[in-house]
ChimeraX commands (.cxc) that place a marker at each C-alpha (Angstrom):
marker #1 position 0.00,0.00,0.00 radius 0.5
marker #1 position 1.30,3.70,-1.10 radius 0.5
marker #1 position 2.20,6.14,1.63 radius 0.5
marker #1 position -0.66,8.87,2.53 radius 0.5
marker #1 position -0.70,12.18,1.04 radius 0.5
marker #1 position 0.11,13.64,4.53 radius 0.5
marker #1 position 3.21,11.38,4.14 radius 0.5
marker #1 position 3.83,12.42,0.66 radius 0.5
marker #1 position 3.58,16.21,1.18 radius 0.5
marker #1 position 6.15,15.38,4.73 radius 0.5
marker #1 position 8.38,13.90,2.76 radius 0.5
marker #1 position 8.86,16.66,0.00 radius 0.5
marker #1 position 8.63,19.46,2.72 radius 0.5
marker #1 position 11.83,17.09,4.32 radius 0.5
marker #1 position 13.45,16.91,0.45 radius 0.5
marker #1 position 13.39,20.74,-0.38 radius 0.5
marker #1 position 17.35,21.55,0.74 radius 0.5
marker #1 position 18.61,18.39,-1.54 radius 0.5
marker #1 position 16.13,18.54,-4.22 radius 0.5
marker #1 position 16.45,22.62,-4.39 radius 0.5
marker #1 position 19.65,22.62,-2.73 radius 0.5
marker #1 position 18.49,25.12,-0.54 radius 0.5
marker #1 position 16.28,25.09,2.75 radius 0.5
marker #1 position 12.58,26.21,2.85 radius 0.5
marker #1 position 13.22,29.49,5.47 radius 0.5
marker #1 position 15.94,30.55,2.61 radius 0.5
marker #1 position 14.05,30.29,0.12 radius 0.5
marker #1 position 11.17,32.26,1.79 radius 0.5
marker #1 position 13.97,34.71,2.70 radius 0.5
marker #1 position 14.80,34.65,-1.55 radius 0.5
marker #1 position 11.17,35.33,-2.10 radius 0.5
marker #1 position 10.66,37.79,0.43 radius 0.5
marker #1 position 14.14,39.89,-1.10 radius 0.5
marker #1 position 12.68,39.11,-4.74 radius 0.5
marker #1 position 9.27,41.13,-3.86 radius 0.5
marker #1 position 7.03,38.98,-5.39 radius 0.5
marker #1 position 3.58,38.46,-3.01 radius 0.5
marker #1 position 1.50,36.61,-5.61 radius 0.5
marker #1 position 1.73,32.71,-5.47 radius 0.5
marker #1 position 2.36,33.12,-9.81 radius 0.5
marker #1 position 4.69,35.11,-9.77 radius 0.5
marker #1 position 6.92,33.77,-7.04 radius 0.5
marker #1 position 6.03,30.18,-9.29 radius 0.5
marker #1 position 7.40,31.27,-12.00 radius 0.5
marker #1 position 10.19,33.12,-10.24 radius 0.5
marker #1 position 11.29,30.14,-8.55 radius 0.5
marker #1 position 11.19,28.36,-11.86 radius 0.5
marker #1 position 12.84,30.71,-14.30 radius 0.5
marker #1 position 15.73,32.32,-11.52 radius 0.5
marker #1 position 15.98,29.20,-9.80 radius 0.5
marker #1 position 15.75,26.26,-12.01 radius 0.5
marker #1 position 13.15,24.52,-9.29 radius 0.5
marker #1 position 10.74,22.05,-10.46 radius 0.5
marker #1 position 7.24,23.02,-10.60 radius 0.5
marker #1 position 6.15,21.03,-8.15 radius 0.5
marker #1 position 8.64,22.26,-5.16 radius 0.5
marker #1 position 8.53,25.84,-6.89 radius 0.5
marker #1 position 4.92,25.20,-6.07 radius 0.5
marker #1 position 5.14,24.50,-2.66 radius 0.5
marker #1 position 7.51,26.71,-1.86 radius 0.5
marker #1 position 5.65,29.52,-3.20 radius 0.5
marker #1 position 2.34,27.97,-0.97 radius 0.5
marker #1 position 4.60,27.65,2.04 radius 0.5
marker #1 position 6.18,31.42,1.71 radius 0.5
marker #1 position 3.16,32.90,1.30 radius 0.5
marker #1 position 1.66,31.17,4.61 radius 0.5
marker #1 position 3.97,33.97,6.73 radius 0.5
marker #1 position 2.46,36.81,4.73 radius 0.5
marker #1 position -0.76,38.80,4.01 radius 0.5
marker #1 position -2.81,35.61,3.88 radius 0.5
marker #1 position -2.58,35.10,7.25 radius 0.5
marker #1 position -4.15,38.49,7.92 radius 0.5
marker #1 position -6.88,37.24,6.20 radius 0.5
marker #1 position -7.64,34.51,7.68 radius 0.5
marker #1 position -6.90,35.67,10.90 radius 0.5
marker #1 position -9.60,37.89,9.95 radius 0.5
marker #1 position -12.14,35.41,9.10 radius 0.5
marker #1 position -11.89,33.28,11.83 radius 0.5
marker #1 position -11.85,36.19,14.65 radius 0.5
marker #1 position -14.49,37.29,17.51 radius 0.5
marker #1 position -17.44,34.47,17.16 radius 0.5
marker #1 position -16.33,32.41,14.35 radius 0.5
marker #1 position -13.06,31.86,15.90 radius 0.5
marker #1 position -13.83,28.47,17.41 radius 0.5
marker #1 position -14.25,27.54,13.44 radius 0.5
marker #1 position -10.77,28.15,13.28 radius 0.5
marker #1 position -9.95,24.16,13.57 radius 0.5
marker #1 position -11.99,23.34,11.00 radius 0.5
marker #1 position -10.76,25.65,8.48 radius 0.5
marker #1 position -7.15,24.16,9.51 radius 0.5
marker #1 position -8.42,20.54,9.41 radius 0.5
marker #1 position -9.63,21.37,5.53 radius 0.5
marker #1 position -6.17,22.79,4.34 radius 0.5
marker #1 position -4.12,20.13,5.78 radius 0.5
marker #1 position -5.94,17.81,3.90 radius 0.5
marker #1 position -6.01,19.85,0.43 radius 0.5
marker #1 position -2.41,20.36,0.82 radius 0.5
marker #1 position -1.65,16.70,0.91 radius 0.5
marker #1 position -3.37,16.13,-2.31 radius 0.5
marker #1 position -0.81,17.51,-4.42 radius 0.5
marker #1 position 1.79,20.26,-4.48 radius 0.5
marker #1 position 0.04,21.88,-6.85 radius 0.5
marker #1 position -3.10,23.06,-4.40 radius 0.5
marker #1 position -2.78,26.84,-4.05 radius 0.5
marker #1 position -4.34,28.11,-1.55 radius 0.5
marker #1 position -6.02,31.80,-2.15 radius 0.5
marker #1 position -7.47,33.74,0.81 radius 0.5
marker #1 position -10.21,36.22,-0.05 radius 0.5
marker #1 position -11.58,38.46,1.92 radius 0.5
marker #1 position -14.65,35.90,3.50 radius 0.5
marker #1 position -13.22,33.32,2.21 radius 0.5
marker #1 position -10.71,30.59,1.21 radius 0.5
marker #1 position -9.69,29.60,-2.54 radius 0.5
marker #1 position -8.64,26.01,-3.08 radius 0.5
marker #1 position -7.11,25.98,-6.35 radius 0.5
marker #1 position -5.06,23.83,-8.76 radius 0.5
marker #1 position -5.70,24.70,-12.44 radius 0.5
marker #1 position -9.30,26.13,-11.58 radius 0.5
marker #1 position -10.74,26.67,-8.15 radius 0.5
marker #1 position -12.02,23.01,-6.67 radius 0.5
marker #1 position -13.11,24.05,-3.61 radius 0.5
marker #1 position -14.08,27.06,-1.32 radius 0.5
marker #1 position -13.91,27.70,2.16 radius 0.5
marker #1 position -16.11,29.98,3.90 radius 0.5
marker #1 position -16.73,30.37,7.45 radius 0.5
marker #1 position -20.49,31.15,6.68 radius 0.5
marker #1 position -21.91,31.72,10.49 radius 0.5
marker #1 position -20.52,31.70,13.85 radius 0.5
marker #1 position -21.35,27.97,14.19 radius 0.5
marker #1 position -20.94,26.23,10.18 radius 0.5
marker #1 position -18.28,26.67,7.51 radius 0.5
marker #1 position -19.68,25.99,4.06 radius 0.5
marker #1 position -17.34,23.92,2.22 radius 0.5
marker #1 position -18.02,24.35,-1.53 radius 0.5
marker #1 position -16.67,22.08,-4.15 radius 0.5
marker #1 position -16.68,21.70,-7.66 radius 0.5
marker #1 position -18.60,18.84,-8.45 radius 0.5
marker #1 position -21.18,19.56,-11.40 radius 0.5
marker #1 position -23.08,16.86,-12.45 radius 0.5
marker #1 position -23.50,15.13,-8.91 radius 0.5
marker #1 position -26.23,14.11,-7.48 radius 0.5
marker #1 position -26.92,15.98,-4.65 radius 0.5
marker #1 position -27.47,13.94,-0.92 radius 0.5
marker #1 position -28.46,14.75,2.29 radius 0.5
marker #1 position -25.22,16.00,3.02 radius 0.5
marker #1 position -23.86,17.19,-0.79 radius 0.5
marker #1 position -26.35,20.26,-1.23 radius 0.5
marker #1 position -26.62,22.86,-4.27 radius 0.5
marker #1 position -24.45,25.90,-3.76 radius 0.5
marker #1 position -23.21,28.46,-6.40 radius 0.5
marker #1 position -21.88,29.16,-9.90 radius 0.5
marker #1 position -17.74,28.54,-8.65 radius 0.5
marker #1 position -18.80,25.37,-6.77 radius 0.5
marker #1 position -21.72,23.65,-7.70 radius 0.5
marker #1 position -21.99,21.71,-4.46 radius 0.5
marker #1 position -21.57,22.78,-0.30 radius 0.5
marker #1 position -21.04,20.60,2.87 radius 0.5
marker #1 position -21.93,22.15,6.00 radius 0.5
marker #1 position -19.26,21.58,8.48 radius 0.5
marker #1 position -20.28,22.53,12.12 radius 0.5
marker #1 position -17.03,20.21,13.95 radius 0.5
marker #1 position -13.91,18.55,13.23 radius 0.5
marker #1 position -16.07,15.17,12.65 radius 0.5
marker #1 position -18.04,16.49,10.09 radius 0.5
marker #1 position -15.14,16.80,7.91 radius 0.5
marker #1 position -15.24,12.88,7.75 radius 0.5
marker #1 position -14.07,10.80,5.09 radius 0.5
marker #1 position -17.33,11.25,2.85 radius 0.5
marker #1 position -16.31,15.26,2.56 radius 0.5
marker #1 position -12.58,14.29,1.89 radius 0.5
marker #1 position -14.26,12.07,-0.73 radius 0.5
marker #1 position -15.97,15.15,-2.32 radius 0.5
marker #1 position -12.84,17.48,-2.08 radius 0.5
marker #1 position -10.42,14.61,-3.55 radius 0.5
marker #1 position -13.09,14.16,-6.75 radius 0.5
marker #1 position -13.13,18.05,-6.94 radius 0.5
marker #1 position -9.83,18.04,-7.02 radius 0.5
marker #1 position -8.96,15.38,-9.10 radius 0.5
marker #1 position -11.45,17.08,-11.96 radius 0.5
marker #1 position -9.53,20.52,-11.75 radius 0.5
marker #1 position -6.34,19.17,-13.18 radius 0.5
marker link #1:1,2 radius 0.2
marker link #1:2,3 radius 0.2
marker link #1:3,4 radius 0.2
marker link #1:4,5 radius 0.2
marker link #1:5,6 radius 0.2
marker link #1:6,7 radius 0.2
marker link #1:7,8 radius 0.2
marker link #1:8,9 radius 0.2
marker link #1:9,10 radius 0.2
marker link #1:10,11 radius 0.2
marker link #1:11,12 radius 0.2
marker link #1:12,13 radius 0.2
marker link #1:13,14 radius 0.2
marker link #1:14,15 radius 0.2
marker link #1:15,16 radius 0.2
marker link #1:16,17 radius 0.2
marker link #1:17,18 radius 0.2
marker link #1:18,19 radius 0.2
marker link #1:19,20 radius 0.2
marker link #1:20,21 radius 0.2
marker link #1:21,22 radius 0.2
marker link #1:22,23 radius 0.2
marker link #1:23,24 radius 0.2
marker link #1:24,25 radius 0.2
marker link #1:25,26 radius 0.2
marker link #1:26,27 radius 0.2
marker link #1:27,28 radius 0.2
marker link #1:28,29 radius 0.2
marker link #1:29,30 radius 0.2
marker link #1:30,31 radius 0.2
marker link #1:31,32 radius 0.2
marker link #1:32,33 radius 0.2
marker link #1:33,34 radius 0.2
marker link #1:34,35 radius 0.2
marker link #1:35,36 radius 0.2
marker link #1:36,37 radius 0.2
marker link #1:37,38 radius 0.2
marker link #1:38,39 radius 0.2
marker link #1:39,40 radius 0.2
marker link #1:40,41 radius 0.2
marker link #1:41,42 radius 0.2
marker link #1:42,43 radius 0.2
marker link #1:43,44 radius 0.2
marker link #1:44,45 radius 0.2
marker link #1:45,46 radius 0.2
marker link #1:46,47 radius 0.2
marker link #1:47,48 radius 0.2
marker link #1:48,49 radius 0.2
marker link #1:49,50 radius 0.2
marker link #1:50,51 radius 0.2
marker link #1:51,52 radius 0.2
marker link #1:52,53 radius 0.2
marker link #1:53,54 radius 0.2
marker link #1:54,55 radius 0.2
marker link #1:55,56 radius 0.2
marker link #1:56,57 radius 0.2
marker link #1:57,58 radius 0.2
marker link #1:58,59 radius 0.2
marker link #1:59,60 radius 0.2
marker link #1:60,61 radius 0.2
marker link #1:61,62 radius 0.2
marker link #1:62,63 radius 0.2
marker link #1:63,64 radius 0.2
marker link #1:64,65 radius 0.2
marker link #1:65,66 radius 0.2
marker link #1:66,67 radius 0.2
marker link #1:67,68 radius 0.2
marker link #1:68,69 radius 0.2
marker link #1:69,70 radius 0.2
marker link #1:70,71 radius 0.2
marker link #1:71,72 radius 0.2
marker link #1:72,73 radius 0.2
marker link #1:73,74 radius 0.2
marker link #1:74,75 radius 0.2
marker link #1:75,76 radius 0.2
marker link #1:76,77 radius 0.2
marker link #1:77,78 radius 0.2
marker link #1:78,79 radius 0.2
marker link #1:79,80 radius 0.2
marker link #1:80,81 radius 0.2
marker link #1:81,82 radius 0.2
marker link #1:82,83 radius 0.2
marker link #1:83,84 radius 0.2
marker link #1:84,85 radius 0.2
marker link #1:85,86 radius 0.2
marker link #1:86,87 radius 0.2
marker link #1:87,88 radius 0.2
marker link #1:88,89 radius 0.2
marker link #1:89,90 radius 0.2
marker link #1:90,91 radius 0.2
marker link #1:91,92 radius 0.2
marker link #1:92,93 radius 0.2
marker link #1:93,94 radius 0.2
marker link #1:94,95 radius 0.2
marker link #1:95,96 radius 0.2
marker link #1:96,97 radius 0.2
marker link #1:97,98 radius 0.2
marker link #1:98,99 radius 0.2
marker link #1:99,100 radius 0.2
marker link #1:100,101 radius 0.2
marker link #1:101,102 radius 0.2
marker link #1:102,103 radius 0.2
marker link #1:103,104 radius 0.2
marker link #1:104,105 radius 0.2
marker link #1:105,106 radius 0.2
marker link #1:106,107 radius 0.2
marker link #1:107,108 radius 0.2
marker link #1:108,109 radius 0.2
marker link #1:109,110 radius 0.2
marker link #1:110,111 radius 0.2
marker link #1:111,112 radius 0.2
marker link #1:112,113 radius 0.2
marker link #1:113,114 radius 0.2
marker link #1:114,115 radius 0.2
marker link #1:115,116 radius 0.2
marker link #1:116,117 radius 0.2
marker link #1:117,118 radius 0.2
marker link #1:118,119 radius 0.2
marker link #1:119,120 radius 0.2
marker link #1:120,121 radius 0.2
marker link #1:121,122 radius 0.2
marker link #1:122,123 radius 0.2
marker link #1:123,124 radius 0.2
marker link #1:124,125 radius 0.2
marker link #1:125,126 radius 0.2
marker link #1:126,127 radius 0.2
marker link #1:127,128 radius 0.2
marker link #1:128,129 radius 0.2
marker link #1:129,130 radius 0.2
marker link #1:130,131 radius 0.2
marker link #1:131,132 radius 0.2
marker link #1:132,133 radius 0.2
marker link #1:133,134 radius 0.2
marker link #1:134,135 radius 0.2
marker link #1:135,136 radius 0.2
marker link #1:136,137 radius 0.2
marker link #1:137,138 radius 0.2
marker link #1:138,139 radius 0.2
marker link #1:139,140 radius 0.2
marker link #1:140,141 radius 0.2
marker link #1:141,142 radius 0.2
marker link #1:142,143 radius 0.2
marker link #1:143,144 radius 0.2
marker link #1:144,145 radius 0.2
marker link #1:145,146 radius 0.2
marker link #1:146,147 radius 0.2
marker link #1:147,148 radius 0.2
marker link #1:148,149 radius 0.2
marker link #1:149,150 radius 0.2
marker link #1:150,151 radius 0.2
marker link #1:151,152 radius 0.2
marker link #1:152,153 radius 0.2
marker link #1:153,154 radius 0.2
marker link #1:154,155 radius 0.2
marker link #1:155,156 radius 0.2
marker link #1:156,157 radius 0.2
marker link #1:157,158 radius 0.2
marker link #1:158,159 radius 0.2
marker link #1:159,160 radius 0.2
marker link #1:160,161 radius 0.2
marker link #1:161,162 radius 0.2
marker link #1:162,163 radius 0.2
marker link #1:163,164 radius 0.2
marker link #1:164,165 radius 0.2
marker link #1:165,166 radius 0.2
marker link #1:166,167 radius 0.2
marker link #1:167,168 radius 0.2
marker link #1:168,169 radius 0.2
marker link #1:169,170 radius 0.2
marker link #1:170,171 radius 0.2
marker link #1:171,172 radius 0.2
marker link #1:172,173 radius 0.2
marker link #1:173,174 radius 0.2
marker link #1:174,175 radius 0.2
marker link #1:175,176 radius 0.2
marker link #1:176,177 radius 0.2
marker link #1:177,178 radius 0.2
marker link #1:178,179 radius 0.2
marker link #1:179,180 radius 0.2
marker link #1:180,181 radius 0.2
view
């Protein structure tokens, strides 16, 4: 049996200094020198200064811009009475990360962009109790759980706890994302 996708995103955070030959806080450091803020343009900057493959370019570039204004963001989302949601939304990314290395992640103002070639999924702390977890799943049948949503993803999950985010919702997000390549 293959290792997890938290195992395979570990072991290419631990492989960035010998397959880039140089460690993940330096490279941040690079990126942060360089002035490039969007997740593109440090991409491509990583790829066409540095000579790094797209995928560790890629999660470099997720990585650096973790410690900027996304943060902010999300710090703002997730403040006052939605803060307890705060788990959720973390429980959600750590599993979109491990997907791939090419998930970008793409904080909005409300809410949270899960992107590879096209957005897949959306995260949105919608009340002080429920995030809405959109995906992009047109053409499903909707379920008890799987509801109709909007025109960027056709499909929501209400997540009130952790548990909600079970393996039926990681279902849905790995589908969306597997589509959006």
């Amino acid at each position: 049996m293959g290792s997890s996708p938290e195992d395979q995103l570990a072991t290419m955070l631990a492989n960035i200094p010998d397959k880039t030959g140089k460690s993940l806080p330096e490279w941040i450091e690079i990126i942060e020198e360089s002035g490039h803020e969007k997740h593109g343009a440090i991409l491509k900057f990583l790829k066409a200064e540095h000579g790094v493959s797209h995928g560790f370019a890629n999660l470099i570039a997720s990585r650096a811009r973790e410690t900027g204004e996304e943060v902010d963001l999300v710090a703002a989302q997730y403040s006052g009475a939605k803060e307890s949601l705060r788990p959720i939304y973390e429980e959600v990314i750590t599993f979109a990360q491990s997907l791939g290395p090419d998930v970008e992640i793409a904080p909005k103002k409300a809410s949270v962009s899960l992107r590879r070639k096209k957005q897949f999924a959306l995260i949105t702390p919608a009340t002080k109790s429920r995030i809405d977890l959109g995906v992009a799943l047109k053409g499903n049948e909707l379920t008890d759980r799987l509801e109709t949503y909007n025109a960027m993803c056709s499909h929501r999950v209400r997540l009130e706890t952790i548990s909600d985010f079970d393996d039926e919702a990681k279902d849905w997000v790995r589908e969306a994302y597997s589509r959006s390549g």
